[in-house]
MDTraj code that builds the backbone (N, CA, C; nanometers):
import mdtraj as md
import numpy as np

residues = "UNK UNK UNK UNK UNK UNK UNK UNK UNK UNK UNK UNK UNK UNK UNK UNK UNK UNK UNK UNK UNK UNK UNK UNK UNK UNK UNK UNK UNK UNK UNK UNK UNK UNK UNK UNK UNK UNK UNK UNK UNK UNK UNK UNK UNK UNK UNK UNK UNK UNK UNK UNK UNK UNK UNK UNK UNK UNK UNK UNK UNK UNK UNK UNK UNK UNK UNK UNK UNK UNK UNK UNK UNK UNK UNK UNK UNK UNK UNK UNK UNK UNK UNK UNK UNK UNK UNK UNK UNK UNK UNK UNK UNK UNK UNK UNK UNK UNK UNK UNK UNK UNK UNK UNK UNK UNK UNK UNK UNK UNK UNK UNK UNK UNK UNK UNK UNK UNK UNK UNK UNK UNK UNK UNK UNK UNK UNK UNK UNK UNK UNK UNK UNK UNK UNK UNK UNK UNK UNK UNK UNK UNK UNK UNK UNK UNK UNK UNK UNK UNK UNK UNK UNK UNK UNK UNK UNK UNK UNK UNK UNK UNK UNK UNK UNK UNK UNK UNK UNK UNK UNK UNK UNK UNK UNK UNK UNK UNK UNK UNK UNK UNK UNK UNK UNK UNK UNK UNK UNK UNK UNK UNK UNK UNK UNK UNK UNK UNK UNK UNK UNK UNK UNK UNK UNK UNK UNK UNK UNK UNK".split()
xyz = np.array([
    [6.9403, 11.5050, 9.6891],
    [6.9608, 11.3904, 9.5997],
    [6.9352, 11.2623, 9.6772],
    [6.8262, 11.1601, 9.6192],
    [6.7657, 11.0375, 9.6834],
    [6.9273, 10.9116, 9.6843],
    [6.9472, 10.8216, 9.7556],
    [7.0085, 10.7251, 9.7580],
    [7.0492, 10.6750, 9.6527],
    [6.9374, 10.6753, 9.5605],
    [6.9544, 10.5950, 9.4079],
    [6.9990, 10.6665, 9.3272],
    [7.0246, 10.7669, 9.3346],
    [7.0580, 10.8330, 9.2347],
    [7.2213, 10.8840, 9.2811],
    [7.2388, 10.8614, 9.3462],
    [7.3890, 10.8751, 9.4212],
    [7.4335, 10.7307, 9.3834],
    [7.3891, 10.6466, 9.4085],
    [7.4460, 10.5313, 9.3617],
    [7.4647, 10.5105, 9.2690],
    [7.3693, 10.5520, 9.1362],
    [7.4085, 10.5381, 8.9883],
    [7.4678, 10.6257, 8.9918],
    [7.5080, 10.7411, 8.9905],
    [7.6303, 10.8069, 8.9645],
    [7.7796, 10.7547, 9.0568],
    [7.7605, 10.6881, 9.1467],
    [7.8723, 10.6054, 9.1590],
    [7.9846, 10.5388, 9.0685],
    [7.8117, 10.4413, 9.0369],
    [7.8256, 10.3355, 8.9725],
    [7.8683, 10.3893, 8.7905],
    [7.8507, 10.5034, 8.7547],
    [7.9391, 10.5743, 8.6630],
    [8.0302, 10.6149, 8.6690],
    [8.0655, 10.6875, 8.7566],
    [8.2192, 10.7038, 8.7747],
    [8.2718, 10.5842, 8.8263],
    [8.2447, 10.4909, 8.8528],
    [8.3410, 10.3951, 8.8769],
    [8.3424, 10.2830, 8.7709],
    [8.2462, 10.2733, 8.6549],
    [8.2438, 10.2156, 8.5036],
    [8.3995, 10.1794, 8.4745],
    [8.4372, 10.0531, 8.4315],
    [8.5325, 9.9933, 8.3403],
    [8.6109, 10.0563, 8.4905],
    [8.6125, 10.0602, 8.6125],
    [8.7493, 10.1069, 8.6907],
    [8.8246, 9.9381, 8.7229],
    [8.7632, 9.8374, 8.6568],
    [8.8412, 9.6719, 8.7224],
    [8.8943, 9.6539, 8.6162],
    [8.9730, 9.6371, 8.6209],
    [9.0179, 9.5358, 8.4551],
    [8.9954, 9.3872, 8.5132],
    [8.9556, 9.3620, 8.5483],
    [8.9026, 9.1942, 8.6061],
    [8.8338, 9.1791, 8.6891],
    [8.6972, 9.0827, 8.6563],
    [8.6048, 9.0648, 8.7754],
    [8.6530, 9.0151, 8.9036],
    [8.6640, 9.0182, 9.0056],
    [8.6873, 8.9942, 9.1404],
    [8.6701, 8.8431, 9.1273],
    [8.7303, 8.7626, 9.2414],
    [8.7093, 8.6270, 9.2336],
    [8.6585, 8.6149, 9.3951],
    [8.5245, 8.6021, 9.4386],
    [8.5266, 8.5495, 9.6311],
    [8.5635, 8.4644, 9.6321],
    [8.6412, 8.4667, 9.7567],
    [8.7031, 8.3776, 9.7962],
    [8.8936, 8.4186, 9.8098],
    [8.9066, 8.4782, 9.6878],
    [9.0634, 8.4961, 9.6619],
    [9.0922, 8.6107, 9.6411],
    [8.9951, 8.7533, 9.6022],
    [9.0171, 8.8546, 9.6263],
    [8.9642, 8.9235, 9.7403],
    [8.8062, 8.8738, 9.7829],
    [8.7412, 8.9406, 9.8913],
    [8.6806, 8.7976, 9.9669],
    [8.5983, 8.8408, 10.0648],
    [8.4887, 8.7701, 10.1337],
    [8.3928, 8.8591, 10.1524],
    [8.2353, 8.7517, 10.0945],
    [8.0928, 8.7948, 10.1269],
    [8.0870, 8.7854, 10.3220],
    [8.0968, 8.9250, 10.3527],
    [8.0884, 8.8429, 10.5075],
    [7.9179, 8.8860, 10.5406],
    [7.8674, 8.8356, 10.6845],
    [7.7800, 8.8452, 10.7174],
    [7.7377, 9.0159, 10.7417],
    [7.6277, 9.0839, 10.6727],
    [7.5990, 9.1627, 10.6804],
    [7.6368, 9.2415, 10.7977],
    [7.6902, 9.3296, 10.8290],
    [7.6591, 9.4231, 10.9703],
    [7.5927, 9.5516, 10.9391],
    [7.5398, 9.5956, 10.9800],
    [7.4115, 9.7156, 11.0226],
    [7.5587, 9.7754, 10.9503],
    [7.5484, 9.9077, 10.8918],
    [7.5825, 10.0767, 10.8842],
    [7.5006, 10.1527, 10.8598],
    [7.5218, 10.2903, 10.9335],
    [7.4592, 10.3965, 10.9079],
    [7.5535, 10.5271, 10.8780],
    [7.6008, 10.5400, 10.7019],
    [7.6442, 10.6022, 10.6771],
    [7.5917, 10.6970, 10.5966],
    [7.4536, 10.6794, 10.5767],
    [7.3652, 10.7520, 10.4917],
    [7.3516, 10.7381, 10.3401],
    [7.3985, 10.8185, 10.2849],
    [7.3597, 10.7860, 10.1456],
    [7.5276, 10.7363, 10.1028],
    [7.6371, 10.7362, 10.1652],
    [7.7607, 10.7313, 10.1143],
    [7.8251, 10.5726, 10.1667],
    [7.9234, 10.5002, 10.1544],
    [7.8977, 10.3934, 10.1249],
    [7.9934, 10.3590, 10.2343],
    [8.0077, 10.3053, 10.3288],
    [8.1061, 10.2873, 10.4440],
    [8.2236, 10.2162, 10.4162],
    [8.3482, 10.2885, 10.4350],
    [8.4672, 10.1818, 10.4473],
    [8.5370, 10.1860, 10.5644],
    [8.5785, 10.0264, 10.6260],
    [8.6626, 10.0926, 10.7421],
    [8.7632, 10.0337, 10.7214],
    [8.8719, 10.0504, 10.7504],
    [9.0173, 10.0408, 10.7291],
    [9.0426, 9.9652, 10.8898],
    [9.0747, 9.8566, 10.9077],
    [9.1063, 9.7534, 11.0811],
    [9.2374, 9.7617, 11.0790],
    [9.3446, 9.8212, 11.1046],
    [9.4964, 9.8127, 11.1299],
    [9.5141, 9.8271, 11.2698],
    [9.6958, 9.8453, 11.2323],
    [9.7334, 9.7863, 11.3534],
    [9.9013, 9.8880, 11.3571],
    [9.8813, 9.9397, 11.4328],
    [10.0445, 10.0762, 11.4713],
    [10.1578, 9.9635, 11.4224],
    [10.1675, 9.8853, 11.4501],
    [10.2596, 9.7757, 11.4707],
    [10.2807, 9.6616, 11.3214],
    [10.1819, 9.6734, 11.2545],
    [10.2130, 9.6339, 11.1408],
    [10.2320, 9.7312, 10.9897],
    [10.3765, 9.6358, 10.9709],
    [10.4948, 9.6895, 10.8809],
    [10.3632, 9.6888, 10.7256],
    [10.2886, 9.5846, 10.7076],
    [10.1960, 9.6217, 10.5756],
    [10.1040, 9.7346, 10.5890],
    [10.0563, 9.7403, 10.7348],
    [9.9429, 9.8703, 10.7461],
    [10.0559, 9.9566, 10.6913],
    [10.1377, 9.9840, 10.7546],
    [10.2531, 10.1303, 10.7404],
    [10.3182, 10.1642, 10.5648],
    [10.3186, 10.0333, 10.4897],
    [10.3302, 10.0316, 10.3812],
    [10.2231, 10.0642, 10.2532],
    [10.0779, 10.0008, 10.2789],
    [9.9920, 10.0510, 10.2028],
    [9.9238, 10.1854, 10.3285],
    [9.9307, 10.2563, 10.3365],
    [9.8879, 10.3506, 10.4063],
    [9.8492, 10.4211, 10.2647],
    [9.9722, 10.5149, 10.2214],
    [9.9347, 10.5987, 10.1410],
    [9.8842, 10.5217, 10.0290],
    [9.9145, 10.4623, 9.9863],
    [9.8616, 10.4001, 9.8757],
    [9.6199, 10.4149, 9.8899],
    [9.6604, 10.3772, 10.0340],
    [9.5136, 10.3509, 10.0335],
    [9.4422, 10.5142, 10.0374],
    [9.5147, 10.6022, 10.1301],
    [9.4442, 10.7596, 10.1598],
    [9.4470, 10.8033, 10.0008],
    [9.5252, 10.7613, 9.9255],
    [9.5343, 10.8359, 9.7559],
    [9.4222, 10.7613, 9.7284],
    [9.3220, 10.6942, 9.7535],
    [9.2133, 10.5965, 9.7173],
    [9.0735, 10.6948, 9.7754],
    [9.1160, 10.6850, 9.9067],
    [8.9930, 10.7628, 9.9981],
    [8.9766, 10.8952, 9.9527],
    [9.0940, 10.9905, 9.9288],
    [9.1038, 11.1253, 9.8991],
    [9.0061, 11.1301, 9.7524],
    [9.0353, 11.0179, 9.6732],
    [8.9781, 11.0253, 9.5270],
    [8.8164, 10.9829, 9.5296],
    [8.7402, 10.9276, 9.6243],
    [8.6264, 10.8216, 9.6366],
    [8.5680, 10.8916, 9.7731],
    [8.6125, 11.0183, 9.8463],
    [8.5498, 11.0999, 9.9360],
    [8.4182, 11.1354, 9.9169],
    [8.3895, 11.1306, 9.8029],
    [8.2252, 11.2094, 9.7937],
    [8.1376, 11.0559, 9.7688],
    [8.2269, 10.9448, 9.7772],
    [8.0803, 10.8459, 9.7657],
    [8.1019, 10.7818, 9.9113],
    [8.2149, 10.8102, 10.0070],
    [8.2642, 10.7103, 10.0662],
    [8.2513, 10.7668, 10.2330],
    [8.2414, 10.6774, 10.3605],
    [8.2749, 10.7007, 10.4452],
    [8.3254, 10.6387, 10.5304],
    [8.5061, 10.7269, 10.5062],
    [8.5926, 10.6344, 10.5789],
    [8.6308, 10.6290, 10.6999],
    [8.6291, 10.4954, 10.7437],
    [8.6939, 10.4823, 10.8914],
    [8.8335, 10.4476, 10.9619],
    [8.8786, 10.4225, 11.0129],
    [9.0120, 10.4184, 11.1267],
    [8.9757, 10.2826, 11.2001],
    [8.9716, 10.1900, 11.2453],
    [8.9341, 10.1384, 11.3581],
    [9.0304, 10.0395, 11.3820],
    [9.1491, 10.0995, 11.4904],
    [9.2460, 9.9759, 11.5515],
    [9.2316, 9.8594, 11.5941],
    [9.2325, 9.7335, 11.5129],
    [9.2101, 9.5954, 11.5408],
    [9.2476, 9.5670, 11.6581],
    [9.2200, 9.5016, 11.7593],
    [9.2335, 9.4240, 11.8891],
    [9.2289, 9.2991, 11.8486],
    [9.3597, 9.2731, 11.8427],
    [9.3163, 9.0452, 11.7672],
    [9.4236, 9.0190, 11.9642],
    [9.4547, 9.0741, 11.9949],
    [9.5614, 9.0538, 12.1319],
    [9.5463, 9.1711, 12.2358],
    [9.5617, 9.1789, 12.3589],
    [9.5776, 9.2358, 12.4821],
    [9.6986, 9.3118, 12.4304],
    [9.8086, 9.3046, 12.3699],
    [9.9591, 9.3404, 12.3986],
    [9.9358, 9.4853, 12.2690],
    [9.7919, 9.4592, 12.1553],
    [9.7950, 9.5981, 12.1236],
    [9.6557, 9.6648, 12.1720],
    [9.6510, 9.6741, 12.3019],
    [9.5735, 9.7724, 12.3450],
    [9.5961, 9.9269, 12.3118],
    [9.7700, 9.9374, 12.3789],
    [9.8484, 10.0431, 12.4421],
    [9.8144, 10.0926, 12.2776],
    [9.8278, 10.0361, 12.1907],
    [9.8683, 10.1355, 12.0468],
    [9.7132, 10.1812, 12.0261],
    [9.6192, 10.1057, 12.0254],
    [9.5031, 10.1471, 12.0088],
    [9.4434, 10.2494, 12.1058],
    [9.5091, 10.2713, 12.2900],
    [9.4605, 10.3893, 12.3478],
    [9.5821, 10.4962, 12.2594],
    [9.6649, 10.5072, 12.2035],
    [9.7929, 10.6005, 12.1557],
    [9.6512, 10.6446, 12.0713],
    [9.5457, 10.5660, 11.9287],
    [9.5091, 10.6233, 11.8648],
    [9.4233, 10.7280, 11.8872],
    [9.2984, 10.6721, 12.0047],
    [9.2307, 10.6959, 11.9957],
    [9.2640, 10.8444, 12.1085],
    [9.3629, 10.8663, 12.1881],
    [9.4196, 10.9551, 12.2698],
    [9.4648, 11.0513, 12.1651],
    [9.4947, 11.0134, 12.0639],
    [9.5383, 11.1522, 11.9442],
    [9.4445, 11.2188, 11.9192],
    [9.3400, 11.1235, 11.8347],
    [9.2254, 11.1674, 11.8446],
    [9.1284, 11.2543, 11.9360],
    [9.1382, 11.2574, 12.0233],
    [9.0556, 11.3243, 12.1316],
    [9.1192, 11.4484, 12.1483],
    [9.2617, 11.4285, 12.1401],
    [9.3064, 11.6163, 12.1586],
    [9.3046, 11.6456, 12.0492],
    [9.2598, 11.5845, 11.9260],
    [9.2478, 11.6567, 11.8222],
    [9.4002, 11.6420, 11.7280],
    [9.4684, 11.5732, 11.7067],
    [9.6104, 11.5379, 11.6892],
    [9.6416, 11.4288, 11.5706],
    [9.5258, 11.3546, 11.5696],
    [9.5599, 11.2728, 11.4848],
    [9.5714, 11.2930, 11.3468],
    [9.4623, 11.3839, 11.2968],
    [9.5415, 11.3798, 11.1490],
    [9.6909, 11.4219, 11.1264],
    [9.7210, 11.4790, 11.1871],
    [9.8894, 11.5555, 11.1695],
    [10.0119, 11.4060, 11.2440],
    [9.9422, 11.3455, 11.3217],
    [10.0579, 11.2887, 11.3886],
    [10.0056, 11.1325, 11.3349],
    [9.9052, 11.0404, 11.2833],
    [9.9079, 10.9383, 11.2425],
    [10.0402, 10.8708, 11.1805],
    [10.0461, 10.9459, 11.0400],
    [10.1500, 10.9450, 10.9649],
    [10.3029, 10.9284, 11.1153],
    [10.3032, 10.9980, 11.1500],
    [10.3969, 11.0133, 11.2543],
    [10.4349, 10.9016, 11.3555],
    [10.3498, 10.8367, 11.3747],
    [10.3561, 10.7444, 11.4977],
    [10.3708, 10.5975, 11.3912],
    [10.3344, 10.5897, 11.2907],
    [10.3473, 10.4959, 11.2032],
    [10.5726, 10.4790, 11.1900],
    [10.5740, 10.5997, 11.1486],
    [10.7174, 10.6563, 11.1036],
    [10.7955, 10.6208, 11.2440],
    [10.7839, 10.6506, 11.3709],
    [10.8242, 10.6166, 11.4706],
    [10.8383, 10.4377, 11.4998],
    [10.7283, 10.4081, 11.4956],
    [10.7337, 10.2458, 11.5477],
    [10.8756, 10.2051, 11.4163],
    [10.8049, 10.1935, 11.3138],
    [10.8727, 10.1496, 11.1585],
    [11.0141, 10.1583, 11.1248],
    [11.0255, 10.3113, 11.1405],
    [11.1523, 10.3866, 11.0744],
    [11.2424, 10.4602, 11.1961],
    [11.2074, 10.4302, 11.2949],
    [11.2948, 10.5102, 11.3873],
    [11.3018, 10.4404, 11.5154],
    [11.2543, 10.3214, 11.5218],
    [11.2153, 10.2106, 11.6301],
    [11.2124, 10.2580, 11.7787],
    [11.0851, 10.3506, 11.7880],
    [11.0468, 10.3810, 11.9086],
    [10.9393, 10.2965, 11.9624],
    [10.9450, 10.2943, 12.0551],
    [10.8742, 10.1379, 12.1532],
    [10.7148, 10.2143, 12.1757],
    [10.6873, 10.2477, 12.1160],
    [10.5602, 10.3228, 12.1401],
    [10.3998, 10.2351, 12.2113],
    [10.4657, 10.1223, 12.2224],
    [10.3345, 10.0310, 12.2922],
    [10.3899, 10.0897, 12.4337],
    [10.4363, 10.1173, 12.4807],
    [10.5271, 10.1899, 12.6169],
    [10.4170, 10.2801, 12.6619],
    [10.3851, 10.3187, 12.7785],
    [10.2929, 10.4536, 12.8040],
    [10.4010, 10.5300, 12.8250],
    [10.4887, 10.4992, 12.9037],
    [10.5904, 10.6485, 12.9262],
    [10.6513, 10.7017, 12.7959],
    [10.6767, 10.6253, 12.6827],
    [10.7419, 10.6493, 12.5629],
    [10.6634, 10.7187, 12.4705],
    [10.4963, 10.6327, 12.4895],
    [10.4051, 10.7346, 12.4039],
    [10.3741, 10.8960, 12.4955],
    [10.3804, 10.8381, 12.5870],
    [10.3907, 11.0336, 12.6706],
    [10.5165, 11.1306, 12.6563],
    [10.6163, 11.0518, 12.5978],
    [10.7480, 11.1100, 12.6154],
    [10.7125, 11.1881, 12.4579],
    [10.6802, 11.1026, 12.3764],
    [10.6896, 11.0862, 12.1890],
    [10.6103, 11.2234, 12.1640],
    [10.4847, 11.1985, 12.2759],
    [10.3812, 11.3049, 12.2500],
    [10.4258, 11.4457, 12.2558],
    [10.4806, 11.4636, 12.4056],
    [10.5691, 11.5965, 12.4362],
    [10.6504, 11.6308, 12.2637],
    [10.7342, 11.5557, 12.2268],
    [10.8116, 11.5938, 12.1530],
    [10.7561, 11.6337, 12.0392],
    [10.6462, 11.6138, 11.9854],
    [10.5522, 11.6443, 11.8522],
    [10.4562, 11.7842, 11.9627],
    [10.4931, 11.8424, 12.0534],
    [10.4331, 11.9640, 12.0476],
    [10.3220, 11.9555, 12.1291],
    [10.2473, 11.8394, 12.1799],
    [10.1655, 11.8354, 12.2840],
    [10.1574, 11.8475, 12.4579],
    [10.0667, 11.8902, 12.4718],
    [10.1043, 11.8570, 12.6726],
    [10.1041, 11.7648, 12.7100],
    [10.2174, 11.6941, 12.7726],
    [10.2375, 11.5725, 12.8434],
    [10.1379, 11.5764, 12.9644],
    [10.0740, 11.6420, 13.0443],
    [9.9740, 11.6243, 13.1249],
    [9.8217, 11.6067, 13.0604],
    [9.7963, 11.6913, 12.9848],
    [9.6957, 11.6530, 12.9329],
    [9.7053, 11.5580, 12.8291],
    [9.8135, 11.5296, 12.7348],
    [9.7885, 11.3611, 12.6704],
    [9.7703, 11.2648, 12.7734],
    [9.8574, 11.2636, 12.9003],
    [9.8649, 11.1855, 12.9533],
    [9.7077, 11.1473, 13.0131],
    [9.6599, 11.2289, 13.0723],
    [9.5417, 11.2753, 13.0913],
    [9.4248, 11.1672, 13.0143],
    [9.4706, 11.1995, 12.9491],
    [9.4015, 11.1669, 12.8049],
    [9.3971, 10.9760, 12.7935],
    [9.5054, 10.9588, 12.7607],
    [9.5828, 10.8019, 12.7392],
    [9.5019, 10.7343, 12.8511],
    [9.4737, 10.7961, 13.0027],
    [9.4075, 10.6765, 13.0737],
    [9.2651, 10.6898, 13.1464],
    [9.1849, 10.8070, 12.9932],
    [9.0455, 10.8644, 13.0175],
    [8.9571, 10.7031, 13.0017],
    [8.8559, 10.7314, 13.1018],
    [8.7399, 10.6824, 13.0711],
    [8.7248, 10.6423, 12.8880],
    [8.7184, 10.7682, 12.8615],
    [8.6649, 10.7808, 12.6866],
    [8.7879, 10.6590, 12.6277],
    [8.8776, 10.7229, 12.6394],
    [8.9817, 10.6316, 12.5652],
    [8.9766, 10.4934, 12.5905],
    [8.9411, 10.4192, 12.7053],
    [8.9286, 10.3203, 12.7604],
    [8.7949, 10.2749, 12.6864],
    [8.6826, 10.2769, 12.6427],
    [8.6005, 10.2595, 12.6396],
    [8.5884, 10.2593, 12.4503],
    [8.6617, 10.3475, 12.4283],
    [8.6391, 10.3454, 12.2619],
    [8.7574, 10.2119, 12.1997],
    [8.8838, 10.2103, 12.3073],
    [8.9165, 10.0745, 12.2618],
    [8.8671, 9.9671, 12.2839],
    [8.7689, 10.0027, 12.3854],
    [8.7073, 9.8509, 12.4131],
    [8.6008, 9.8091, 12.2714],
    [8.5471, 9.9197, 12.2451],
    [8.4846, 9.9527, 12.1270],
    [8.5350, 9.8770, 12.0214],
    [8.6470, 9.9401, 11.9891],
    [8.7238, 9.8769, 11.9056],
    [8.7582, 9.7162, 11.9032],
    [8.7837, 9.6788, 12.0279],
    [8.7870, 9.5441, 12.0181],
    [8.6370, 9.4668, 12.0043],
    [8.5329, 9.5426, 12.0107],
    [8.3781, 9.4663, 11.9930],
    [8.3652, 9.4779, 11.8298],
    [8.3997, 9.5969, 11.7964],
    [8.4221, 9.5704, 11.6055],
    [8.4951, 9.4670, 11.5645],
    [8.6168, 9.4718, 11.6147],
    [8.7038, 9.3925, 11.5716],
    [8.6496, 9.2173, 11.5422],
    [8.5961, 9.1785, 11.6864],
    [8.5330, 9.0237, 11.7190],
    [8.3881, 9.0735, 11.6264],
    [8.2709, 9.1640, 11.6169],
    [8.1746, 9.1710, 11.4898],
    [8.2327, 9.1074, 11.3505],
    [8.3084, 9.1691, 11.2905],
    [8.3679, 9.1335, 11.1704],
    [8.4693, 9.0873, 11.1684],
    [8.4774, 8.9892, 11.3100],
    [8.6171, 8.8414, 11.2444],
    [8.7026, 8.9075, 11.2062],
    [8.7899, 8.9936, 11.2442],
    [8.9134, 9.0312, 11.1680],
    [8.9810, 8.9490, 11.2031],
    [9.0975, 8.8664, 11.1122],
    [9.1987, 8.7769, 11.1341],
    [9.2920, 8.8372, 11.0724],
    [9.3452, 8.9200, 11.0368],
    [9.4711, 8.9927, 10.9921],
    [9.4385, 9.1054, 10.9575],
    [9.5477, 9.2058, 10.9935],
    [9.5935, 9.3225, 10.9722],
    [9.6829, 9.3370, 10.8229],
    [9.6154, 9.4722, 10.7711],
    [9.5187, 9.5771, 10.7519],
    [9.4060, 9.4565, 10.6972],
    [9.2668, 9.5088, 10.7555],
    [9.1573, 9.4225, 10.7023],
    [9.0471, 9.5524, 10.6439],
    [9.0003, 9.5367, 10.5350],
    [8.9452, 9.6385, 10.4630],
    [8.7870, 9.5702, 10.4257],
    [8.6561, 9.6500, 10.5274],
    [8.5418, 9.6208, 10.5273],
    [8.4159, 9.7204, 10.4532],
    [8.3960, 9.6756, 10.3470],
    [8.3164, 9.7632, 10.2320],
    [8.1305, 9.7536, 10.2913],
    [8.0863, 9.8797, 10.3643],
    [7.9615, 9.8463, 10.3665],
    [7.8970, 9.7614, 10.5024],
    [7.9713, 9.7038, 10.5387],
    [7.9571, 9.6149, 10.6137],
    [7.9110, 9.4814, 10.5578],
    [7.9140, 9.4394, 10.4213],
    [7.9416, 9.3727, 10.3663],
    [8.0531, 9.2941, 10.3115],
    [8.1330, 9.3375, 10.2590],
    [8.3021, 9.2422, 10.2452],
    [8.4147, 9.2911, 10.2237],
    [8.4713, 9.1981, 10.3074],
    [8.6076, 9.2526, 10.3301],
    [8.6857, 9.2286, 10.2668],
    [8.8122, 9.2456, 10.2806],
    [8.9119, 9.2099, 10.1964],
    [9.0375, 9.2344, 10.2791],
    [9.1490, 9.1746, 10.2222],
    [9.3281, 9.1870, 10.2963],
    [9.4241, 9.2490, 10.2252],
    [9.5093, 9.2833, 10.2676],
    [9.6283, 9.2914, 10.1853],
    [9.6348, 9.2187, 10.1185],
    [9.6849, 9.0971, 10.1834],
    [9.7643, 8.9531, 10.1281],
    [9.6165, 8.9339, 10.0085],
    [9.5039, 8.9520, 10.0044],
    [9.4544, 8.9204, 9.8864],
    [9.4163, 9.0202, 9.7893],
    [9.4857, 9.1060, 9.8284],
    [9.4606, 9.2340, 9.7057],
    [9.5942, 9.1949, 9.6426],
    [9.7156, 9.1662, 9.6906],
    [9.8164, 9.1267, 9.6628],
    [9.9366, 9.2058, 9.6449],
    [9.9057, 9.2921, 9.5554],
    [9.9886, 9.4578, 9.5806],
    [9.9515, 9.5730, 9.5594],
    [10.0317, 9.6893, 9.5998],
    [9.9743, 9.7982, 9.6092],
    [9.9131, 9.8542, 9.4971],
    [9.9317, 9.7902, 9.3373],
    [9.8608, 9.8459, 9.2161],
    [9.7604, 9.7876, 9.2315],
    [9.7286, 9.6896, 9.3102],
    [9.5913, 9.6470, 9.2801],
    [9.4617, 9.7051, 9.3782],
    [9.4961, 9.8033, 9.4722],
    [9.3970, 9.8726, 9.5482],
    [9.2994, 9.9239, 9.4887],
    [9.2855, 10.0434, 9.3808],
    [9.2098, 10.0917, 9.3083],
    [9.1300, 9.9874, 9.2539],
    [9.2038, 9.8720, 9.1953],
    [9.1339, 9.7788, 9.1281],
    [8.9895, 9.7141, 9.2252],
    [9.0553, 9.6550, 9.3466],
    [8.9718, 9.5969, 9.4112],
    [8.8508, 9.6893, 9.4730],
    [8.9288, 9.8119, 9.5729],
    [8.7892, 9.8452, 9.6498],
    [8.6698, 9.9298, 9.5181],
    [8.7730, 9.9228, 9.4158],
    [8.6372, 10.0173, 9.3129],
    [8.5318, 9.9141, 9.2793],
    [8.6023, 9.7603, 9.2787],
    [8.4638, 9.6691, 9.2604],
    [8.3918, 9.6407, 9.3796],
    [8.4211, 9.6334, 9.4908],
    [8.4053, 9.6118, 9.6515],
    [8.2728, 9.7280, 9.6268],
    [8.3281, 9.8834, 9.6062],
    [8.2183, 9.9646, 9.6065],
    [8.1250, 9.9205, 9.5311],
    [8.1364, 9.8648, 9.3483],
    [8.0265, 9.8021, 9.2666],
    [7.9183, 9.7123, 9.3187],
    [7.9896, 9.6255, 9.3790],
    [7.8985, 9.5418, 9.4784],
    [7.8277, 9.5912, 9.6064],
    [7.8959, 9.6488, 9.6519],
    [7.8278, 9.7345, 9.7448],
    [7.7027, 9.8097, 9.7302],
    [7.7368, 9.8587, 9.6136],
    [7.5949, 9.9950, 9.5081],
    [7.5008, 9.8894, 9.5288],
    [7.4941, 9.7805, 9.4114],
    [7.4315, 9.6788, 9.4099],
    [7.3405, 9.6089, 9.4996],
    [7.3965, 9.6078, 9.6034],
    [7.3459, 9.5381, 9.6822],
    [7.2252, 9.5846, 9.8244],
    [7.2594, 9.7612, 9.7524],
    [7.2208, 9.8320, 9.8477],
    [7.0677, 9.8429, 9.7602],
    [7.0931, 9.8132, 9.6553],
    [6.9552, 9.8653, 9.5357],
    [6.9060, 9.7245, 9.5311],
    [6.9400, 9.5996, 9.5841],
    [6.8594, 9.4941, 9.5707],
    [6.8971, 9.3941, 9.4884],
    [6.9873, 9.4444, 9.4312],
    [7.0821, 9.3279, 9.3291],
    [7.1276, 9.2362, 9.3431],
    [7.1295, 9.2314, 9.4396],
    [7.2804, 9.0994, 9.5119],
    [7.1851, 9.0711, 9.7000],
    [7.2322, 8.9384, 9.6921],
    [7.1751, 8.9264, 9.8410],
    [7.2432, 9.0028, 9.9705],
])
top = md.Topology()
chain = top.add_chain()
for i, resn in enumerate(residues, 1):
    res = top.add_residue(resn, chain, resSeq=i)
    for name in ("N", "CA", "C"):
        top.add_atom(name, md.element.get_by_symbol(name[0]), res)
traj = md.Trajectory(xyz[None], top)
C-alpha cells in the first residue's frame, strides 16, 4: 500500500474526530519542519520528563491514544534535557531500555518519583530501585554509565535544543507541530487535538499545507 493511500484512509478514520477546528497559536505551534523518517506512518514523539507531576498524569491518558492510532502512528519516548540536573533521569530511561526493561518498569519509575517519593535522580537509589524490580544491580549498573547510555542522552538533549522544547510533556506531530499540555488544556481534550495534529499532518505530507 503507496503513502497516499494510507493517508486517505487515515484521514477517514479520523473524519468528524474534532469537534472544533484547532486554533495556532493556542492549541498547537506550526514549528519549523524537521526531517522524519517514519515511512509511510506518521511520527509522534512524546518530550517528557521522570520528574514532571503532568507527564505522570497524562501518561495514560495519552498511551489509550497511541494504543488506538498504532497502525497510522510512530511513537516515540524522548527525555527532554531543558537542565543538567535531569540528565540522571534520562540515563535511568534510556538504561531500562537497553536491558530491555522499560516497557514493564516505565509506568514504575513514574509511580516511584510521584507516589512513593523515591529520589531516583540519585545513581545509587536508581541502582538500589533497579535491584528491587528484579534486575542485576551489576549489570544495570553497568549499564547507567555505558558509553551507549551516555551518548543517547546526549542525543536526547540535541532533539530536545532541534525542536525548542520549552516545557514538559511537549507533543511533536511529524516533525511538524507541537503542542503542550497547558494548551491542550485537559485530559478530554487529547483525542481531540492530536487527531487534528495528525489531519494536518496527512495534509501536509500530500502537499496541502506548507
Amino acid at each position: 500500500m503507496n503513502c497516499r493511500a494510507v493517508v486517505f484512509g487515515l484521514l477517514l478514520a479520523l473524519s468528524g474526530a474534532a469537534e472544533a477546528d484547532l486554533v495556532e497559536g493556542r492549541d498547537y505551534l506550526a514549528i519549523d519542519p524537521v526531517a522524519v523518517d517514519s515511512g509511510q506512518r506518521i511520527e509522534v514523539i512524546e518530550f517528557f520528563f521522570y520528574g514532571c507531576e503532568t507527564c505522570y498524569r497524562i501518561e495514560p491518558v495519552l498511551r489509550e491514544w497511541v494504543i488506538r492510532r498504532e497502525q497510522y502512528i510512530e511513537f516515540k519516548l524522548i527525555p527532554a534535557l531543558r537542565r543538567s540536573a535531569w540528565i540522571p533521569l534520562s540515563d535511568l530511561f534510556f538504561a531500562l531500555h537497553a536491558v530491555g526493561a522499560l516497557p514493564e518498569l516505565h509506568d514504575r519509575v513514574y509511580l516511584a518519583i510521584h507516589e512513593q517519593g523515591r529520589r531516583l535522580s540519585s545513581t545509587s537509589e536508581q541502582i538500589k530501585w533497579a535491584a528491587e524490580q528484579g534486575l542485576d544491580a551489576t549489570v544495570f549498573e553497568q549499564t547507567l554509565h555505558s558509553d551507549a547510555t551516555m551518548i543517547a542522552t546526549q542525543n536526547a538533549r540535541d532533539a530536545t535544543i532541534a525542536y525548542d522544547i520549552r516545557v514538559t510533556p511537549s507533543i511533536v506531530v511529524d516533525g511538524r507541530y507541537l503542542t503542550t499540555a497547558a494548551m491542550i488544556g485537559n485530559a478530554s481534550r487529547v483525542s481531540q487535538v492530536l487527531d487534528r495534529l495528525l489531519e494536518l499532518a496527512s495534509a501536509a505530507r500530500r502537499g496541502g499545507l506548507p
